[in-house]
BAGU-154701 format. One record per residue (C-alpha): x, y, z; residue in one letter. Coordinates in pm, 1 decimal, decimal comma. Last residue first. Layout:
BEGIN
+----------+----------+----------+------+
:       c1 :       c2 :       c3 : rest :
+----------+----------+----------+------+
:        X :        Y :        Z :    A :
...
+----------+----------+----------+------+
//
This chain:
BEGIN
+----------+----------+----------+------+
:       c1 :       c2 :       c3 : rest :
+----------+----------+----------+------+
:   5747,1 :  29206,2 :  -2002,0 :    X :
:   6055,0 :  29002,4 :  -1940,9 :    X :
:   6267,2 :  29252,3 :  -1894,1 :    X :
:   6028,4 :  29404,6 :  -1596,7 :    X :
:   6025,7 :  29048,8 :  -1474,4 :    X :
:   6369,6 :  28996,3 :  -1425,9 :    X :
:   6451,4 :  29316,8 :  -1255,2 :    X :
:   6176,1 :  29239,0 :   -984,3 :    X :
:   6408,8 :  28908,8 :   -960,3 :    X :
:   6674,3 :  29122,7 :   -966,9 :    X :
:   6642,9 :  29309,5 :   -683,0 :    X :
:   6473,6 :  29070,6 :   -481,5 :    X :
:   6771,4 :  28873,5 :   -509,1 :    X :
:   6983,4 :  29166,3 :   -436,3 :    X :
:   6815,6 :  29228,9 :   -111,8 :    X :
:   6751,3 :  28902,3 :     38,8 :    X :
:   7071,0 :  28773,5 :    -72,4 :    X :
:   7288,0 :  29018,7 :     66,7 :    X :
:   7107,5 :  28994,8 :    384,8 :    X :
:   7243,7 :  28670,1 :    404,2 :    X :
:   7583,7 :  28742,8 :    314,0 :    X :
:   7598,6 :  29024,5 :    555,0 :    X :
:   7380,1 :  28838,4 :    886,3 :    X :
:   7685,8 :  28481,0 :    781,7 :    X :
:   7970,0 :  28705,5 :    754,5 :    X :
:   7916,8 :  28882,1 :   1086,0 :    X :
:   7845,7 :  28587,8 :   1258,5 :    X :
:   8115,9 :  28446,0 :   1165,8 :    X :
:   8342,6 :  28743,5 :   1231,4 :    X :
:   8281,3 :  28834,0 :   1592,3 :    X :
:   8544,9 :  29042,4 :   1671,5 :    X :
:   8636,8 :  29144,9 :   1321,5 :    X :
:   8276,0 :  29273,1 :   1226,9 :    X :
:   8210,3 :  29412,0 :   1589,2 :    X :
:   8514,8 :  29682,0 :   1559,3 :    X :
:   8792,5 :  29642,7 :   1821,3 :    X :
:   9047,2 :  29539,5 :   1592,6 :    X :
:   9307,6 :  29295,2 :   1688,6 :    X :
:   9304,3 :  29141,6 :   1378,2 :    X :
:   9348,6 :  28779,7 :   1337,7 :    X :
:   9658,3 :  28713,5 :   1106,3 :    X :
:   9708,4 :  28397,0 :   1161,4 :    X :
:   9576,5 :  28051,6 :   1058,6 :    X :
:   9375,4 :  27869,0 :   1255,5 :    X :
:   9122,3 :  27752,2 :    979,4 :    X :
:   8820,8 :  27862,0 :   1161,5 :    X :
:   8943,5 :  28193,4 :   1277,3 :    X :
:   9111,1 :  28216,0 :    947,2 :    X :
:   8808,2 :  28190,2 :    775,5 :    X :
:   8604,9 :  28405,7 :   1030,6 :    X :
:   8821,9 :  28671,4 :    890,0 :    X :
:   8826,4 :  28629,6 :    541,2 :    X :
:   8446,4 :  28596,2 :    573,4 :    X :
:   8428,1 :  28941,3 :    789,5 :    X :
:   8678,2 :  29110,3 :    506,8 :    X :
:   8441,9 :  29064,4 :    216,6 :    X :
:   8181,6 :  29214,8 :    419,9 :    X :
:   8372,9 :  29562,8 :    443,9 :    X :
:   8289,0 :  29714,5 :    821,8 :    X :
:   8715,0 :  29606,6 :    897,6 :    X :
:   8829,2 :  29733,8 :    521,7 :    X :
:   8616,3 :  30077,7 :    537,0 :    X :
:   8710,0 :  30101,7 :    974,9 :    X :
:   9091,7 :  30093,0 :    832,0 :    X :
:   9090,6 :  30296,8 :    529,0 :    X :
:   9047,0 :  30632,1 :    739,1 :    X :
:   9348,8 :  30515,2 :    918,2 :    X :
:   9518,1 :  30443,4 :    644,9 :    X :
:   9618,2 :  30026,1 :    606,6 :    X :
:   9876,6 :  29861,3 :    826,7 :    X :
:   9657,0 :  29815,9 :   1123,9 :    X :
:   9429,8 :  29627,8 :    832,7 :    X :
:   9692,9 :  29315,5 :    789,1 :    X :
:   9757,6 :  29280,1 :    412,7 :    X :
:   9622,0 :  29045,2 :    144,8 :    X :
:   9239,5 :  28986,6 :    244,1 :    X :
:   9182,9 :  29240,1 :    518,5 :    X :
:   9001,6 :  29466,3 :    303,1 :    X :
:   9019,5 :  29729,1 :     87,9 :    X :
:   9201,1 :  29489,4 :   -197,7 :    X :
:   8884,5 :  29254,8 :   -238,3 :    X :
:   8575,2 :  29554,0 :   -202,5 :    X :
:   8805,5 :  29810,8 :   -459,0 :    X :
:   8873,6 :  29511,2 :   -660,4 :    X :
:   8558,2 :  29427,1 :   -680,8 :    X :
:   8363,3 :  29752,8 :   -818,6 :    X :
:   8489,4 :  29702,1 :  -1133,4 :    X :
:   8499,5 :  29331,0 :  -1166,8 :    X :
:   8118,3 :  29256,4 :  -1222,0 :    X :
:   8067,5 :  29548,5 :  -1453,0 :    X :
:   8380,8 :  29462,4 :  -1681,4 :    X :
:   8219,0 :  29099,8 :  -1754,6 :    X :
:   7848,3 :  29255,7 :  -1762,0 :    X :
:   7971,4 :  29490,2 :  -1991,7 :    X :
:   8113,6 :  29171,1 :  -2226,3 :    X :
:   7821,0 :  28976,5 :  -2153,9 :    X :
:   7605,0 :  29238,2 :  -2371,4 :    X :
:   7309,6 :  29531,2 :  -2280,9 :    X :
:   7318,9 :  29574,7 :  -1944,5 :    X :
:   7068,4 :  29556,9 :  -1608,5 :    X :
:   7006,6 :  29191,3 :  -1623,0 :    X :
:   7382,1 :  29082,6 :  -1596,1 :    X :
:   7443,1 :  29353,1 :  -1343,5 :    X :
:   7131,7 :  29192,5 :  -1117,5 :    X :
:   7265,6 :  28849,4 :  -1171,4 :    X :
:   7608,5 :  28972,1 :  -1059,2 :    X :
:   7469,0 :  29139,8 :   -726,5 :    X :
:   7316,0 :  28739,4 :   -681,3 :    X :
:   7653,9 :  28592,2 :   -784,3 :    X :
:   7763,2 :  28788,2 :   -441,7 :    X :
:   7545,8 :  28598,5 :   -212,0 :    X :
:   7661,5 :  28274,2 :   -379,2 :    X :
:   7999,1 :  28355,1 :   -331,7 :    X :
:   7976,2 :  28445,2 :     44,4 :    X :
:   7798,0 :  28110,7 :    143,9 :    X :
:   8074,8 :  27938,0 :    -78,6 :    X :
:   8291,4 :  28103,1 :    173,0 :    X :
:   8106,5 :  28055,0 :    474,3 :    X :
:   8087,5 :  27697,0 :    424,8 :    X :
:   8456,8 :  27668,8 :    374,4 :    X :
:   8522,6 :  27818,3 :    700,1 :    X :
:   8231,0 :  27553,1 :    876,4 :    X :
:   8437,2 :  27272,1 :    627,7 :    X :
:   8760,0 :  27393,7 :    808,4 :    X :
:   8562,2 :  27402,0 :   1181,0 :    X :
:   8444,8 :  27106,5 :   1097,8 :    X :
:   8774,9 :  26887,9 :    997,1 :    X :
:   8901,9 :  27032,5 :   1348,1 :    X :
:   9175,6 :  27308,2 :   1381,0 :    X :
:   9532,2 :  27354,5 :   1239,2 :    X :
:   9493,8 :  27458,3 :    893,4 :    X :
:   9763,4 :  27441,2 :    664,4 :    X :
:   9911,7 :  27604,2 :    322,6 :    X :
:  10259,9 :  27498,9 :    190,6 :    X :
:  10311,6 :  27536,9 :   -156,8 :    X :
:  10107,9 :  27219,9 :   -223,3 :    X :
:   9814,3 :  27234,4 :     51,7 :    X :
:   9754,2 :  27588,6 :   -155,4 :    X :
:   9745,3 :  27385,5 :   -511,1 :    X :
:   9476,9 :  27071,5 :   -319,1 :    X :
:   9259,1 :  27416,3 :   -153,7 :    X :
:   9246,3 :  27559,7 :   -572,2 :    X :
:   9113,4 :  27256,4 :   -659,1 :    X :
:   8842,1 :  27235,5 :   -387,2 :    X :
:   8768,9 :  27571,1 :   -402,5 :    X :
:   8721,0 :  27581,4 :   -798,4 :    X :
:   8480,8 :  27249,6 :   -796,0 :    X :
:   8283,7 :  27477,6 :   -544,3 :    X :
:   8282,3 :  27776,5 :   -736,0 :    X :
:   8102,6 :  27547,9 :  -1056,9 :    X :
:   7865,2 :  27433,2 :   -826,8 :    X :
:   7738,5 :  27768,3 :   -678,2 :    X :
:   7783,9 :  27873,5 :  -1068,7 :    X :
:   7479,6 :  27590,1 :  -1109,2 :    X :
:   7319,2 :  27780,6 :   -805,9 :    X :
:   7325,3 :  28139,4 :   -936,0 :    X :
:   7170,1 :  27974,3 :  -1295,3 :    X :
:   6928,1 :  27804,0 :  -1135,7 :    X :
:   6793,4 :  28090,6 :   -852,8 :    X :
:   6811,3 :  28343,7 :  -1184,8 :    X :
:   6599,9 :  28140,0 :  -1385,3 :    X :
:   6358,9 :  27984,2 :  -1127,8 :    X :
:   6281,7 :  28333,6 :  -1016,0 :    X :
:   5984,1 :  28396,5 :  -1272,0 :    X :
:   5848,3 :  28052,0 :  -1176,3 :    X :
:   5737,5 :  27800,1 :  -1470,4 :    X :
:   5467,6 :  27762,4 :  -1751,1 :    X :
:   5740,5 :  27856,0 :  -2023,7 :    X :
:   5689,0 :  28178,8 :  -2274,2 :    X :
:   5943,8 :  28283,3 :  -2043,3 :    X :
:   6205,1 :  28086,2 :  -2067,4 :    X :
:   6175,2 :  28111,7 :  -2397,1 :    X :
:   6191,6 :  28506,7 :  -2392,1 :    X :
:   6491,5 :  28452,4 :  -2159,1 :    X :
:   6657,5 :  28242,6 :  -2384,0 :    X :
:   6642,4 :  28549,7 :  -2638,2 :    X :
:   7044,6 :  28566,0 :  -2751,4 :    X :
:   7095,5 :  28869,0 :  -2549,8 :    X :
:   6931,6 :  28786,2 :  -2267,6 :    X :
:   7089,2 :  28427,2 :  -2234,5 :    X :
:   7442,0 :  28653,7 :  -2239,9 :    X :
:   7291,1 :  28885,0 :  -2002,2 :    X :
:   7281,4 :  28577,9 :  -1782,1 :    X :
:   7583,5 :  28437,5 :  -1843,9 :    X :
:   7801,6 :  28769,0 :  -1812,1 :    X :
:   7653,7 :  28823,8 :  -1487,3 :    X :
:   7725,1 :  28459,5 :  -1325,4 :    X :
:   8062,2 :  28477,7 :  -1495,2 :    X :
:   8136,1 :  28822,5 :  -1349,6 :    X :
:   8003,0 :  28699,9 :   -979,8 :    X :
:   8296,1 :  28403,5 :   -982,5 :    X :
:   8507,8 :  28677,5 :   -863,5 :    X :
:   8381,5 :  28646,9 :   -531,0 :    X :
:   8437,6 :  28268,7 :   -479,4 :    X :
:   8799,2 :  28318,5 :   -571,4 :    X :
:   8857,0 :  28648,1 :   -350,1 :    X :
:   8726,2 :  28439,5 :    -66,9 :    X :
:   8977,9 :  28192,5 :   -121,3 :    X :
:   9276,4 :  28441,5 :   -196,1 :    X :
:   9185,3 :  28586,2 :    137,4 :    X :
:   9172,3 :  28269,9 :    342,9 :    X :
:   9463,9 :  28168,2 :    160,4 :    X :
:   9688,7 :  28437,0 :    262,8 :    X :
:   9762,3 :  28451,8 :    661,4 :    X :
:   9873,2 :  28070,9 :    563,8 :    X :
:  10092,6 :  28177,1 :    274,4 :    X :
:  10208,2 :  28499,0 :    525,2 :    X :
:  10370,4 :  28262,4 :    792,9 :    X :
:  10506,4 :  28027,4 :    579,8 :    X :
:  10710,1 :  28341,6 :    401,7 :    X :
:  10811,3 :  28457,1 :    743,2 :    X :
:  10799,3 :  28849,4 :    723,5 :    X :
:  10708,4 :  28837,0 :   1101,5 :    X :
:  10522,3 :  29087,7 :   1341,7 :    X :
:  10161,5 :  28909,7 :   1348,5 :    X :
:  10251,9 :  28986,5 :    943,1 :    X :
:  10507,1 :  29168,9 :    828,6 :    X :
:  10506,8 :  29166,9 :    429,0 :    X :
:  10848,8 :  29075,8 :    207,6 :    X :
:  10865,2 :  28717,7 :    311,4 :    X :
:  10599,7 :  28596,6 :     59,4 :    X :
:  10486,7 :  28927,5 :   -148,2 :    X :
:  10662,2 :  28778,8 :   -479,6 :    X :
:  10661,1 :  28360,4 :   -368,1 :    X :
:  10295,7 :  28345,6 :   -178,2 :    X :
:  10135,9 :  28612,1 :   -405,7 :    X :
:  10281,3 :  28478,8 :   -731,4 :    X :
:  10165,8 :  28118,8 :   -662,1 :    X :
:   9840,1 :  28204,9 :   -490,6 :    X :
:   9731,2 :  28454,1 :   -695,0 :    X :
:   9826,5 :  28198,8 :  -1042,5 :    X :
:   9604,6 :  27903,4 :   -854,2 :    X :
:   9358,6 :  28165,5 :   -864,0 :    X :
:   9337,0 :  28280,3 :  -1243,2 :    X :
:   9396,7 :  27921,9 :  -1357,5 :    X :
:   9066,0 :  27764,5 :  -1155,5 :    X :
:   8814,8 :  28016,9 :  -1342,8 :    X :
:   8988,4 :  27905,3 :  -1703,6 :    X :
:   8999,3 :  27548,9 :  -1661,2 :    X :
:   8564,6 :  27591,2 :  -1527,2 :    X :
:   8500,8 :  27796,0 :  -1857,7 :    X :
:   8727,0 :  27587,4 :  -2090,2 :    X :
:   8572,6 :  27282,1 :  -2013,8 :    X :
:   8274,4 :  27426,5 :  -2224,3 :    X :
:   8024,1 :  27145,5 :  -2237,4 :    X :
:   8029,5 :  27040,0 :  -1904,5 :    X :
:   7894,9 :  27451,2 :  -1864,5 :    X :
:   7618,6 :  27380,2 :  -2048,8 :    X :
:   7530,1 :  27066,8 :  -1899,3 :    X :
:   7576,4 :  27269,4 :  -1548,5 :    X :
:   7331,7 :  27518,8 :  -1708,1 :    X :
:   7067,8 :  27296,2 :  -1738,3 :    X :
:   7061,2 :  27143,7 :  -1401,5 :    X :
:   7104,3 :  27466,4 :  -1284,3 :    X :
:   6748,5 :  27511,8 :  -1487,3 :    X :
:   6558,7 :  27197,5 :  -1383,8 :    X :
:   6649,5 :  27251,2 :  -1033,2 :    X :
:   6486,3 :  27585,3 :   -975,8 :    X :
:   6171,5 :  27454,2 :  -1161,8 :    X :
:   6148,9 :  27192,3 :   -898,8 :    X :
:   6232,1 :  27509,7 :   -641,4 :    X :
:   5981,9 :  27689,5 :   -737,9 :    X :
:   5716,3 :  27391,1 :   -771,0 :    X :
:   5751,0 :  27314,7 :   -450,7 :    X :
:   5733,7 :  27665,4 :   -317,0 :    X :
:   5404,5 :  27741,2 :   -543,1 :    X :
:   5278,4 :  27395,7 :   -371,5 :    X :
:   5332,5 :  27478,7 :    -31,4 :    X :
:   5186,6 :  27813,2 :    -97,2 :    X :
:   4869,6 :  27658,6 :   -279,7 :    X :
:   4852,8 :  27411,8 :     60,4 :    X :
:   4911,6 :  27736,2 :    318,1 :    X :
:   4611,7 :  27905,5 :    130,5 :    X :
:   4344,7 :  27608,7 :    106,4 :    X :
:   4290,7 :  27625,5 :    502,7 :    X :
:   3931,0 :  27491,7 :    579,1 :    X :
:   3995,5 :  27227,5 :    342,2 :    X :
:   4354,5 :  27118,0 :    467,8 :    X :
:   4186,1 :  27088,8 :    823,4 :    X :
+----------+----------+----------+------+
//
């Protein structure tokens, strides 16, 4: 049978040894990244500092499900801050990879008898890694200053899920800026430009009733804001919008078909990027 069907064995074994080249290079970046403590100290600061200055500055000041309770808004919170934690994590995955561009790693790699995508799928997962170490830090800081959940332990690792799912979709859009400029210092600024407008027009820090109308279907169709969404839906916390578009009343399903299709476009993206700077 496997003689009289060659093609579904080579494919089998192109796959296998995608994903064993895969491997090889997260594992090398995590040793990289082991090696400068300061990159993972620095990427768990910036959030823990959100959460602190958001939960004790804005805490008590913004309604929320028609309370300024400061409890109330930490929990209503987290799921934001959270999601805006895995996001940002897209300028170090861009600024890493134009950095190996700039000093020639990629002409190594490339010289190398392995799969084109293996350097991008590596270096996206070993910041997959690096996010996760982040969540669970910054989850132990919110659990400090008062942050709960009040459903199941699966439905919080199912919300937790969806973040890192949402993180890893959005390292891939970082890949593609890292390949597309010249230095990791543009691919720095170009992975946080166009962030803040997709983090702050959302439902991430303030309820969207309370945005602009014309804001309001931008921040409830916004990807960013489905996760955040399904996160509190999974986490019980509140702040679940009474909206009547399909994003906010179905939100996990919603951020699992936009972070997948995420993937599938701006990995293909940059993988095709990825070749033509490697030719």
């Amino acid at each position: 049978m496997d003689a009289k069907n060659p093609a579904p064995l080579k494919s089998r074994g192109a796959l296998g040894r995608s994903v064993a080249d895969s491997l090889v290079i997260t594992r090398r970046n995590l040793i990289r990244m082991s090696r400068i403590p300061e990159m993972l100290l620095f990427g768990v600061i910036q959030p823990v500092m959100f959460v602190v200055l958001f939960s004790y500055v804005f805490g008590g000041s913004l309604v929320v499900g028609g309370s300024t309770d400061a409890a109330g808004y930490r929990e209503f919170l987290m799921a934001g801050i959270f999601a805006q934690t895995v996001t940002f994590a897209t300028a170090g995955a861009g600024a890493g990879i134009a950095d190996d561009m700039a000093k020639g790693l990629i002409d190594r790699f490339r010289s190398l008898p392995m799969a084109r995508g293996a350097v991008l799928t590596g270096r996206t997962l070993a910041d997959l890694v690096q996010t996760t170490l982040t969540v669970i830090v910054l989850a132990i800081v919110a659990l400090l200053v008062g942050w709960r959940t009040h459903t199941n332990i699966g439905e919080v690792l199912g919300a937790f899920a969806l973040l890192l799912l949402l993180g890893y979709s959005f390292s891939w859009i970082g890949a593609l800026i890292g390949l597309s400029v010249r230095t990791p210092e543009a691919a720095t600024s170009g992975g946080l430009i166009w962030l803040f407008p997709v983090t702050f027009i959302s439902n991430a820090f303030v309820p969207t009733e309370n945005m602009a109308s014309w804001l309001q279907p931008i921040a409830e169709w916004n990807p960013f804001s489905a996760t955040v969404q399904a996160c509190r839906e999974l986490f019980g916390n509140p702040g679940i919008s009474p909206s009547d578009a399909w994003p906010m009343q179905h939100p996990v399903w919603a951020s699992i078909i936009w972070s997948v299709v995420i993937i599938a476009v701006f990995r293909t993206l940059a993988v095709r990027k990825y070749r033509k700077a490697a030719n």
